[in-house]
C-alpha positions, -999 to +999 in steps of 0.1 A: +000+000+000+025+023+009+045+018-022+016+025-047+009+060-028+046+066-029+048+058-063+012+077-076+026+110-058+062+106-071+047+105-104+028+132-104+055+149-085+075+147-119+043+163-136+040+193-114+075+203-105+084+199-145+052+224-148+064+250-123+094+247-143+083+258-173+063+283-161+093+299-139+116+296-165+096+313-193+087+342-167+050+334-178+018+332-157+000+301-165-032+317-156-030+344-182-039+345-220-009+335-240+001+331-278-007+305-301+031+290-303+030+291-268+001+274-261+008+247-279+045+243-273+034+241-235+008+218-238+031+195-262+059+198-234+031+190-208+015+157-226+052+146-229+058+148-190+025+142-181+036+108-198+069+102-179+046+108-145+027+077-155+054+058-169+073+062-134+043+058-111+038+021-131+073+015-130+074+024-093+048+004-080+058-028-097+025-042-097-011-028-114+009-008-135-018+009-154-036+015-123-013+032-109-003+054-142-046+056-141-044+074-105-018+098-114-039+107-145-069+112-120-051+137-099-039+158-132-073+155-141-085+166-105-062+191-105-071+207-139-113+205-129-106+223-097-083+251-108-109+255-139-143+259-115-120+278-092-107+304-115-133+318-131-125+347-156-089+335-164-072+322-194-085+282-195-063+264-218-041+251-191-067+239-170-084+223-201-050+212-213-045+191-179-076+180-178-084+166-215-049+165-231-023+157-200-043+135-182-048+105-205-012+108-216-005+097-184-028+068-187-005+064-221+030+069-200+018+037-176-001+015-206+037+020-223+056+004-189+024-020-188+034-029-227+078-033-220+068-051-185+050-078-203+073-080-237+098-088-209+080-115-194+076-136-228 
């Protein structure tokens, strides 16, 4: 038990810190409108880390792979619905982002591991 919640929050650990990271770097505010290149530079970068999260929560836990890859998607996807209803007003696309785009590619980041863990096997 205590491995699979280690590994679901190191996972999206990845996600969030590499997300603050961006954000710091670039100087930008991810609550605010922002161009087109952007935007979808951002959400590309996202969906790729957003990935690794589930890949490493699967590869953590060692067991229910895509569960676990399927719990770290749920909290990106938590995450995105309540900064969305919370925010009213502001720019959406990173909330939406998180919430339809980042969260099944971690769902695709643990089905991957899920995919090598079993080509391994046979």
């Amino acid at each position: 038990m205590l491995r699979s919640v280690i590994a679901v929050i190191a996972g999206y650990l990845v996600f969030a810190a590499s997300a603050a990271a961006l954000f710091k770097i670039s100087g930008r505010d991810p609550h605010a409108p922002a161009s087109l290149t952007f935007m979808g530079l951002s959400v590309l970068y996202g969906m790729f880390f957003a990935a690794v999260s589930g890949y490493i929560a699967a590869r953590l836990a060692g067991r229910w792979e895509f569960e676990h890859s399927l719990a770290v998607a749920a909290v990106i996807a938590a995450g995105g619905a309540a900064s969305l209803l919370a925010s009213p007003g502001q720019a959406l696309w990173t909330h939406l982002g998180a919430l339809l785009i980042m969260a099944p590619m971690a769902m695709a980041g643990g089905y991957l591991r899920q995919r090598q863990a079993g080509s391994a096997k046979g």
